[in-house]
Every structure is written in structure tokens, then in C-alpha cells.
DOVOZA-827888 format. One record per residue (C-alpha): z, y, x. Coordinates in steps of 0.25 Angstrom, whole numbers. Example, Ala and Ser with C-alpha at 12.3 -4.5 7.8 and 13.67 -1.06 7.14 Angstrom:
BEGIN
pz	py	px
31	-18	49
29	-4	55
***
This chain:
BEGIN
pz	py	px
43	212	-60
39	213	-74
53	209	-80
58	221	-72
47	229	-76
50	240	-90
37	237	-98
41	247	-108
41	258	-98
28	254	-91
21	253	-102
28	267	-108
22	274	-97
7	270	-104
9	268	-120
20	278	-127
29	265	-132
38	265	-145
49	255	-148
45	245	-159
54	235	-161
56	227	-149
44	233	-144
37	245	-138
24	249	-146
12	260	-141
-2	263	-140
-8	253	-132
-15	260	-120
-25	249	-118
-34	251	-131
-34	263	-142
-25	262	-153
-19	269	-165
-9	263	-168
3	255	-159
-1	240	-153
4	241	-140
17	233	-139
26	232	-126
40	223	-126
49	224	-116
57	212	-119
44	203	-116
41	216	-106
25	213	-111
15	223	-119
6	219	-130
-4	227	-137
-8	221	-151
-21	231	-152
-28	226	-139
-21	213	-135
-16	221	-122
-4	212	-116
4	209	-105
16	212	-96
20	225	-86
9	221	-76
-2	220	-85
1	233	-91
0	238	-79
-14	233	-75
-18	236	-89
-15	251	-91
-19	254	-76
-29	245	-72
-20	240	-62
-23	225	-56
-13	215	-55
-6	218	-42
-8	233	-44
2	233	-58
10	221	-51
12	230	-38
16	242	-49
25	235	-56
34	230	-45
35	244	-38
40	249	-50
50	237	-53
54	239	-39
46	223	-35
39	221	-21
26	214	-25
24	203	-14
12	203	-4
5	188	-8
8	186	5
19	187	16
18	200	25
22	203	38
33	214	41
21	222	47
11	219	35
21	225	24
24	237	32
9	238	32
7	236	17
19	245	15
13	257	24
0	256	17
7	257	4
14	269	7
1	275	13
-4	271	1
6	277	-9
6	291	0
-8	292	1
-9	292	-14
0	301	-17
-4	311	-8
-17	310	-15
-9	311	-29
-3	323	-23
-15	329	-19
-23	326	-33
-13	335	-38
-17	345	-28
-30	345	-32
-29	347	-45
-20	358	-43
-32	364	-36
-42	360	-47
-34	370	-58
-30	380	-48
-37	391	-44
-46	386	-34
-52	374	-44
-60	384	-53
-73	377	-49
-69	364	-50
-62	366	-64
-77	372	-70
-85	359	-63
-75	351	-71
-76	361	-84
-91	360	-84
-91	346	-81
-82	344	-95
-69	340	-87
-56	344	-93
-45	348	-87
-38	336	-96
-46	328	-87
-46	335	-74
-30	331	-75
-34	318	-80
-42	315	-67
-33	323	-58
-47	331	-54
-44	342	-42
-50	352	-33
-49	351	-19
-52	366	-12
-55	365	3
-41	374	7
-35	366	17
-22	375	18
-19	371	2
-21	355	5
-13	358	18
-1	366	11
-2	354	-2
2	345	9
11	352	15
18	352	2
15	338	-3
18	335	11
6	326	13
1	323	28
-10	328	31
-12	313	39
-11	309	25
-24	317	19
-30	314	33
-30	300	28
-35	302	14
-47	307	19
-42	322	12
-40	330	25
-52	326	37
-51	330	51
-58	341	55
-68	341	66
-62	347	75
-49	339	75
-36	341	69
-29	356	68
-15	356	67
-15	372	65
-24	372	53
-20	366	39
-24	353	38
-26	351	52
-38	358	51
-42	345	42
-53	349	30
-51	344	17
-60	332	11
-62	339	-1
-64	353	-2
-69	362	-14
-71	347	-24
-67	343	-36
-58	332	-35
-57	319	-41
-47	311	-39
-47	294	-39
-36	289	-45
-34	275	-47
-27	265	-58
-14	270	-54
-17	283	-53
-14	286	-39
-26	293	-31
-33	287	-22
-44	296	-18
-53	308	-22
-68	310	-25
-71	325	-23
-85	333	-30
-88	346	-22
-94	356	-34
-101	365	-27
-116	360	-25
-119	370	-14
-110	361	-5
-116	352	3
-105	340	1
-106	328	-6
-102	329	-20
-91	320	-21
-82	316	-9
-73	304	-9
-60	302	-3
-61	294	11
-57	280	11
-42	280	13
-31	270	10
-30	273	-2
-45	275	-7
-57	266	-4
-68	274	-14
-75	261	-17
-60	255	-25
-59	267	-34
-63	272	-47
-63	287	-53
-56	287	-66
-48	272	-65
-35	279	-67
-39	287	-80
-49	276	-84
-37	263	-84
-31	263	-99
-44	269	-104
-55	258	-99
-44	249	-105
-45	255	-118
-58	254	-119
-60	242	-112
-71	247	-103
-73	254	-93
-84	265	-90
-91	268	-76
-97	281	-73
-101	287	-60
-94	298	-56
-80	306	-57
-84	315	-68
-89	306	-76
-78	297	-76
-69	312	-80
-81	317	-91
-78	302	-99
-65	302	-97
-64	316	-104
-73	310	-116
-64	299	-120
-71	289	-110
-58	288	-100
-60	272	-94
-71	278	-84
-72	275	-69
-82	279	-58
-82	273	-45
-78	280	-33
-92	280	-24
-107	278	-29
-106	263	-30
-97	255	-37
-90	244	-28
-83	231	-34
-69	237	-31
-72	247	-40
-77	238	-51
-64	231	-48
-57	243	-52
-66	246	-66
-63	229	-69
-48	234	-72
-52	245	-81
-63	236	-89
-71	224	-88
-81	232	-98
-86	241	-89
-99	251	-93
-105	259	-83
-111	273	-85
-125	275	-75
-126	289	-75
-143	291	-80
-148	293	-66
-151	282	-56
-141	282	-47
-131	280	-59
-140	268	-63
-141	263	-48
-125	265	-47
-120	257	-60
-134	244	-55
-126	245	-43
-111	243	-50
-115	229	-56
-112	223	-45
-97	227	-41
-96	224	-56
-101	209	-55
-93	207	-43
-80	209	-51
-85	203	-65
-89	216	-74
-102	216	-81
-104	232	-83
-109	238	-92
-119	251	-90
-125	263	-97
-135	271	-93
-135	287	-96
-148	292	-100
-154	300	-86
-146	312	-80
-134	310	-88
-118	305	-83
-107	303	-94
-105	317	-94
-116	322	-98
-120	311	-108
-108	313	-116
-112	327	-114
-124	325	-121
-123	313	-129
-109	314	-134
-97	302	-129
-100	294	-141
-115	291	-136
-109	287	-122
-99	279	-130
-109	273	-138
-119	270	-124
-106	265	-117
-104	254	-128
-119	251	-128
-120	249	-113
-127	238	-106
-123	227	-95
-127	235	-81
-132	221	-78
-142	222	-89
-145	236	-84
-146	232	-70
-155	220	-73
-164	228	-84
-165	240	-72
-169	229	-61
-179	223	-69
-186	236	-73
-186	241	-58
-194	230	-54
-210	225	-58
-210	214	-68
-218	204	-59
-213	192	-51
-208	202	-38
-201	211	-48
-194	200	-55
-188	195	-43
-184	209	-37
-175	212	-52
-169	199	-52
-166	201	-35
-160	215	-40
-152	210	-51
-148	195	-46
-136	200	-37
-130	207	-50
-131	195	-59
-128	185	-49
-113	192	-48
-110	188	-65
-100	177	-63
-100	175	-78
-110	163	-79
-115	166	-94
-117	180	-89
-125	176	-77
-132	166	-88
-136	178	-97
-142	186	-84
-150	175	-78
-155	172	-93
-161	189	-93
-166	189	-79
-174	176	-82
-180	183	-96
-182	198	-92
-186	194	-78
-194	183	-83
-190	173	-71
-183	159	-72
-170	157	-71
-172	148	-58
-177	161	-52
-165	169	-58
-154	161	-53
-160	160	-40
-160	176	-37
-145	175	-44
-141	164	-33
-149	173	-23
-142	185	-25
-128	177	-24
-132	173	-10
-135	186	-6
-124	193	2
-115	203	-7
-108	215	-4
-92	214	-2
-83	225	-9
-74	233	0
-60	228	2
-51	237	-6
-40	242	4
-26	241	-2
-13	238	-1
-8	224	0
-10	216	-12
-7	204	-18
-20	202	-28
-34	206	-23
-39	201	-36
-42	213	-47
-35	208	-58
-39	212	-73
-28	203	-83
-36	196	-97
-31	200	-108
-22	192	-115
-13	191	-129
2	192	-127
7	179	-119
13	174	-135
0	172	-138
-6	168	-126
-12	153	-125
-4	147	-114
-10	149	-97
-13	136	-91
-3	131	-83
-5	136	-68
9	132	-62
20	137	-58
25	153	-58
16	157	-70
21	169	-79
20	164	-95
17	178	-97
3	175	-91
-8	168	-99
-19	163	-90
-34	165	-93
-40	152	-96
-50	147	-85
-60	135	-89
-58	122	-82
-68	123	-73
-77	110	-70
-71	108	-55
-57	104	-53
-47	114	-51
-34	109	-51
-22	117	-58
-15	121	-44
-28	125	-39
-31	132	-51
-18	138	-49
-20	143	-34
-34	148	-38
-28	155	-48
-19	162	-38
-30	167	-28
-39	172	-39
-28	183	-42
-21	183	-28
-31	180	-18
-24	181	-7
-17	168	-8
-29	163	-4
-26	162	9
-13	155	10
-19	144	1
-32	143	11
-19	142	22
-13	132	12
-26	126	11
-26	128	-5
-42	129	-4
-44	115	1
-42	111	-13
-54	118	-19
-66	109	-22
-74	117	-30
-85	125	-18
-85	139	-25
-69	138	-27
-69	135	-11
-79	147	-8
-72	157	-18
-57	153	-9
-65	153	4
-69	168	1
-58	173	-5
-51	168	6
-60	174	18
-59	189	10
-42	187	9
-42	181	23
-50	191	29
-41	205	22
-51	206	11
-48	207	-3
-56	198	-10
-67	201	-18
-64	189	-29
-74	194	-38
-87	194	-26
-81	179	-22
-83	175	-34
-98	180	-38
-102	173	-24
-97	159	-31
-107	148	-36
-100	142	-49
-99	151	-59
-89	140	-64
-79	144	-52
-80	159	-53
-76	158	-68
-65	150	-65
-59	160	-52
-62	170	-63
-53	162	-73
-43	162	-63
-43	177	-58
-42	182	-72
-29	174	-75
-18	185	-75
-9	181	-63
-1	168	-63
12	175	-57
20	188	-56
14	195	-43
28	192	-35
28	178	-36
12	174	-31
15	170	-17
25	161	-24
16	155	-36
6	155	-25
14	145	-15
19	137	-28
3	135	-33
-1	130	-18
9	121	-18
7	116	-32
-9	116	-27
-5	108	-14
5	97	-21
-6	94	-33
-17	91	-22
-7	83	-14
-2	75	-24
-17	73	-28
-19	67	-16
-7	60	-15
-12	52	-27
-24	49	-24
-18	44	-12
-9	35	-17
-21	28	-25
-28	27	-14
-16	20	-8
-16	10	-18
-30	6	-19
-28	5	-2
-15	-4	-3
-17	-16	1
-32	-17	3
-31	-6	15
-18	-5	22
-25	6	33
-31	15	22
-17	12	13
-8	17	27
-16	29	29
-16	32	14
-2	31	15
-1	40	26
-9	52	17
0	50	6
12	52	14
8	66	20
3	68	5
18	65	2
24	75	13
16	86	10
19	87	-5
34	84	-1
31	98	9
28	103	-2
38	99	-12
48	105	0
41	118	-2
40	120	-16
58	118	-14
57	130	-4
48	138	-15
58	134	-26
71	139	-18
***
């Protein structure tokens, strides 16, 4: 796929290129510069940026420039070479004509919505949208970002919708599904437009939620006329192609920015995200809904690791961004935070203050934890009661850092500040582990072959690049592994390998639990992370690695699942059920030829001293033998 992949024209359509030589030279589109480093060869069909260190191959550019995840830029890449990604595993005729009638759904659904963004916006700069172009004049919006956004007016004339789709020649069955007609109370019309259906939104300013790839998913509406009793912002229903709790206003606009800046801000509304955007600040997201939810924080972790969060200065802003820490934890960010002074949002700051003081207080911001921890403490009294309740309020955020010198820091402060042991501490920590914690929501989607968010390291370019471990067969040079520290208890090299393959594919863990590839863990929170993972893949879920991992004792075994799960992946997308099969065999010949020679030495100790224990020793080994021979048989059939 990538060999039949045009690097020069991929990358062409983000970074004006020029021919230098046997290269192509440009402006690197993930850092500012001046002056030319960016450099893309299409002999070795790899970019390299001399300025940043940005490297890689067609599908890491892909995930950079869009914050795509891996199977998101593999599954572009092979529609456009004309390549049919594999499912990890086999499908019935009936589940792929599934899988293929929820795509198409899919793809319809959002271009009706593209379709009708354009139609809003038509109405936004037509006649009609006067008061909604002064709220955006008087809120500092111009129409430079207007169009940016794709911001629209929906009016309540249901004989223009119905006409638009008529021409567009959309189903109504189709907007019925979208949650943008609802059926009247009276029942369906056929002699009226619409079928008598009214219109979700009507007389709001519309804000559309477009994602990484810029297809919209949904819309978040603001009424702006106070008289009217409606809630000020209305979302799109849940459809098939919008939960509101996996989507972030501004991720489309904010992609090559957060990158550039190498953080990500996070504000609380729609406007705000547009009013920084318009003063230079474009990596800035909100979150769909009042709270934030780890699918979400999953999203804002392909933007930036740095994240800074902006707590507008009243106390739901404070009580929202406290209540983000922990979707954050759960997915390994420390966030940031500021807090405006009271009254104030990001618009009105900079109003007042100017960008460079916001600039200046985002690059001063604290850790939220320290935030949150300082808040706790100051909420409570400062005797023995009160002390307890603070660390009770704060013990279920730090209990989720996995980073053990980070943990060590925190438990070092609460013991100081709160002026408790550390005995006393840790206990409260282990208590809030124990205690039951929420689940996030299954994101609905299509089929996939990687449930795992996966964000690459960055690395030099591959001549330069220490070489990977060795980790079998089937590996692409191109790929240089992250290194993982040996870990105190054994792992061997196949295992290693097969653990490596459900960190980033989970969903092989259930033909290597059929295979019985989990009887050849030792280690007890290597068998409780598989034994979960496996119940949430079993049972349709897509797993939440990261909450699998919080829940684990050793400290020790979640660094090293973590060393594994940032490794870039081992093989091209359309050869995992292959390398997969290959690694379990490998994994299934090392432990049985383990076994086979400790047998024979067991064999020679019993010969001749006892010929019962010697005849049934050599009834094992036999079986030993067959089986590897089995196996032997099917590593022919792999090879034809």
C-alpha cells in the first residue's frame, strides 16, 4: 500500500513543494518556520523535516497533519490506492453486508449533513441571517471565520428545507434519522411539507461539529433571542454518525495548529474556541456537552499530550475543568489549567487584557492536579476530620497517575501540606483504587481492526535510528521500536511479541485466549490485565486499555503494557491476521520445546533408577513431539 501510494502528491495537497534536487523541499506544516526544512523523497517515498525532527512514511503523515489514529490513516490510504483493509478477523457473508450497509449509511448520512452545512450557511449571509450576522459582529466573529467554521442560520421555514431536499434530493427518512425533522404530534402529513414534521432547529445560530477529517457529524444550535423560552444551545440527537460525548468543537481547524504549537488549549464553549481561533490561538477544542468524558480526552491526546485548560472565572468553569482531571488521568495526560480572574471567558480577557497577557498566563499555567489538591484542601477545616475528607476528595485523582515518580511526588505533598503520614496517605490512595469507577461509553463505529488510540513517538529518520529489538518475523525495517525496560519478571521474547500484538490490536485477544496463548502468563497483573481485556472484547466492547490499566497493582507491569502500546505497529495493517498466527505459533513451539527439554532431562535422571516414571516420561515427550511436528505441518501450509 504505501509503495503504490504518490507521497509527493499526498503531501502536495498540505505543503506547497518545490524540486531540489532529488528531493522535494517546503515549509513544514508541523512547526513555524522561515525558511525551507521540510524535505519529502519519493524514491524512499519518506518525509523528513530537518527543523523539528518530523519523520516518517505516507501513513504517519497522515495521522500527523489530521490527527488521524493509525487504522483511521491506514483505512484512507488504502481507499485511495484502491486496497481492501482486512477485518482482524474472518466475517460471515451476512456480517460484511452489515459492515458494508452501515458504511454506506454512514457515508450518506454525512454528506447529507455537508450538503446541508452549505445550506445553512447560505442562509446565515442571505437575507434572512441579519441577526445572526450582528450577534456574530458584536461578539468579534469575522466573516474570515464564519467561513472558517462553516457557521449557518437555520430559520424555521419548513417549505425552504423541504424544497432544499427536493433538490439535493435527500429523504426525508434520511433527516428523520438525523434527528433534523421530528415527528409531529399529531402524526405524519403527507399534504403538508415535511410531512407536517417541524424542524429541530429553528431561528438558531448554527455551529457545525466537524471532526479530523472534516466531514460533519452533527450540530450544536444557540437560540439568540432571550425572550424565548428554549434552552440556549441545542445538540443534535444521537445518530449513527454523532454520539455528543466522542466529539470536540474545533478538532478539524485545531489539527496542524495544536501540532505547531505542541499544545492544545481547552475552553468551554463554541465561541470561545472561534474568538481564539480569530486571535492567532487556532489548537483550541471544547467539548461537546458540560462534562468532559475520556473519549473526548482521547480525541484532544492526538492533538497534544500538553494539554492547558481555560476555567472560565466563575465556579461552574472551576467545578467543570476539577471534574476533567480524571477522563484525563484515565488516558495518561497531566493537564494543565488557568483560572480567569471572576466573570471573565477568553473573549473577554483578551478584550480587556490584551492576547499577549493570556499568552503570557497560558505559558505560566499550573498542573490542575495542584489546583485541584490546593482547592480541596482549602474547602475543608484543618483538623484531623478535615484532613481526611481533602485527601478522600483528592485520593481517586491521584490514585489514576501510573507514572510511579509522579505518584511519589503527590503522596510526598499530601503527606506535607496535609500534615498526615504516608502510611495513612497510601491507604486512602489504595482505598479509592478499590472503589467502583465509572465506565466510558463504548464509542459506536464501524468495524475496526485497532481499538487502541494510537499517537506514534517521535523518531529521527530510520538511517539514524538505533536498531529495534528483534521481535520476529514480518517486521518492516522502517519501524524502530521504542525501547521497554527489561522488566523484573520473565517475559519471554514470543510472549513479549504476542503481548505486543494485543496492546495495539486487541482484538486478537480472543483467538489467543481460544489458542490458550494466556496460559503462558505468570505474572498475576499480566493475567488480570488479558482476563479484562478479554471480558470487554468478548463481550462487544471496545476496550478501555487505558481504565484496565489504572485498576493494576504493579506499577512495574503498567509501564511495561505502556512500553509496549507505544511501539509503532510491527506490520503493515494488511498482514496482522498473518504475523498474528505466525507469533502464536512461534509463542506455542518456544514453550513446547521448553517443555520437551526439560523432559528429556527428566528422562535421564529416571533412566534406569525408575523404569514407571522413565515409560510415562516418555509417553509426554512423544505427544511433546507430535504437537510441534503439528505445528511444523502448519507453518508448511502458512508458508504456501
Amino acid at each position: 500500500m504505501l509503495a503504490r501510494t504518490d507521497i509527493i502528491q499526498l503531501v502536495g495537497r498540505h505543503v506547497t513543494l518545490k524540486k531540489a534536487g532529488t528531493l522535494y523541499k517546503g515549509l513544514c506544516p508541523f512547526h513555524d518556520e522561515k525558511t525551507p526544512s521540510f524535505t519529502v523523497s519519493p524514491t524512499r517515498n519518506t518525509y523528513h523535516c530537518f527543523g523539528c525532527g518530523a519523520h516518517g512514511h505516507a501513513i504517519r503523515f497522515l495521522m500527523e497533519v489530521g490527527a488521524r489514529n493509525f487504522p483511521e490513516a491506514v483505512r484512507e490510504l488504502a481507499q485511495e490506492c484502491g486496497v481492501e483493509v482486512p477485518q482482524s478477523r474472518p466475517e460471515s457473508p451476512a456480517e460484511k453486508e452489515e459492515r458494508t450497509r452501515k458504511k454506506t449509511l454512514t457515508r450518506r448520512l454525512l454528506d447529507i449533513q455537508d450538503a446541508l452545512t452549505s445550506f445553512y450557511s447560505d442562509a446565515l449571509f442571505g437575507p434572512r441571517g441579519q441577526v445572526a450576522r450582528t450577534y456574530l459582529a458584536n461578539r468579534g466573529v469575522s466573516v474570515r471565520a464564519a467561513h472558517a467554521f462553516r457557521l449557518g442560520w437555520a430559520t424555521n421555514d419548513k417549505t425552504a428545507f423541504a424544497r432544499f431536499l427536493d433538490e439535493k434530493q435527500i429523504s426525508l427518512e434520511d433527516c428523520i434519522t438525523l434527528g433534523l425533522v421530528m415527528e409531529p404530534k399529531t402524526g405524519w402529513n403527507g399534504a403538508q411539507p415535511l410531512r407536517g414534521g417541524y424542524l429541530r432547529f429553528r431561528e438558531r445560530l448554527m455551529f457545525p461539529v466537524v471532526d479530523f477529517r472534516g466531514d460533519v457529524t452533527g450540530y450544536s444550535g444557540r437560540i439568540l433571542d432571550d425572550q424565548v423560552k428554549a434552552a440556549k444551545y441545542m445538540n443534535s440527537p444521537e445518530t449513527p454518525i454523532f454520539t455528543k460525548g466522542d466529539q470536540l468543537y474545533g478538532a478539524f481547524t485545531a489539527r496542524g495548529a495544536a501540532r505547531k504549537a505542541g499544545r492544545v488549549i481547552v475552553v468551554e464553549g463554541n465561541v470561545d474556541v472561534i474568538a481564539l481561533w480569530e486571535k492567532g490561538l487556532e489548537g483550541t477544542v471544547a467539548p461537546m456537552g458540560t462534562a468532559l468524558t475520556t473519549n473526548q480526552t482521547r480525541l484532544i491526546k492526538r492533538l497534544s499530550q500538553q494539554v492547558v485548560c481555560i476555567m472560565d472565572g466563575d465556579a461552574a468553569g472551576e467545578k467543570a475543568a476539577f471534574a476533567s482531571l480524571t477522563p484525563f488521568l484515565e488516558v495518561g495526560i497531566q493537564p494543565r489549567a488557568v483560572m480567569l480572574p471572576q466573570g471573565s471567558d477568553p473573549d473577554s480577557f483578551i478584550g480587556q487584557r490584551g492576547v499577549q497577557a493570556f499568552q503570557d498566563m497560558i505559558d505560566g499555567s499550573s498542573p490542575l492536579m495542584d489546583l485541584f489538591i490546593t482547592k480541596s484542601q482549602a474547602s475543608h477545616p484543618a483538623d484531623a476530620p478535615g484532613k481526611l475528607a481533602a485527601l478522600r476528595a483528592v485520593a481517586p485523582a491521584v490514585s489514576q497517575l501510573t507514572d510511579a515518580l509522579a505518584l511519589d511526588v503527590y503522596i510526598a505533598r499530601l503527606v506535607t501540606e496535609l500534615d498526615l503520614s504516608e502510611d495513612i496517605v497510601r491507604r486512602a490512595l489504595e482505598e479509592a483504587t478499590r472503589a467502583p469507577k465509572s465506565v466510558a461509553k463504548p464509542t459506536p463505529a464501524e468495524p475496526r481492526f485497532n481499538s487502541v488510540e494510537y499517537m506514534p513517538p517521535d523518531v529521527g529518520p530510520p538511517e539514524f535510528a538505533q536498531n529495534p529489538p528483534y521481535m520476529g518475523p514480518n517486521l518492516a525495517d522502517e519501524y524502530p521500536q521504542t525501547p521497554v525496560h527489561a522488566p523484573t519478571f520473565f517475559v519471554s521474547g514470543y510472549l513479549e511479541q504476542m503481548l505486543v500484538f494485543i496492546m495495539q490490536y486487541p482484538e486478537l485477544v480472543v483467538p489467543m485466549e481460544a489458542r490458550g496463548g494466556h496460559k503462558y502468563l505468570t505474572q498475576p497483573d499480566l493475567i488480570a490485565f488479558f482476563h479484562s481485556l478479554y471480558r470487554d472484547v468478548n463481550a462487544g466492547k471496545m476496550p478501555n486499555v487505558d481504565r484496565i490499566l489504572a485498576n493494576l497493582n504493579s506499577t512495574e507491569v503498567v509501564g511495561f503494557l505502556r512500553g509496549l502500546q507505544s511501539r509503532p505497529p510491527s506490520v503493515e495493517a494488511d498482514r496482522v491476521q498473518e504475523a498474528f498466527e505466525d507469533a502464536m505459533i512461534r509463542l506455542e513451539r518456544g514453550a513446547l520445546e521448553d517443555e520437551r527439554r526439560t523432559l528429556s532431562i527428566e528422562i535421564r535422571e529416571a533412566f534406569g533408577v525408575d523404569p514407571d516414571r522413565c515409560a510415562e516420561l516418555n509417553e509426554k515427550l512423544n505427544s511433546i513431539r507430535a504437537r510441534l511436528n503439528g505445528l511444523g505441518a502448519r507453518d508448511t501450509e502458512g508458508a504456501g
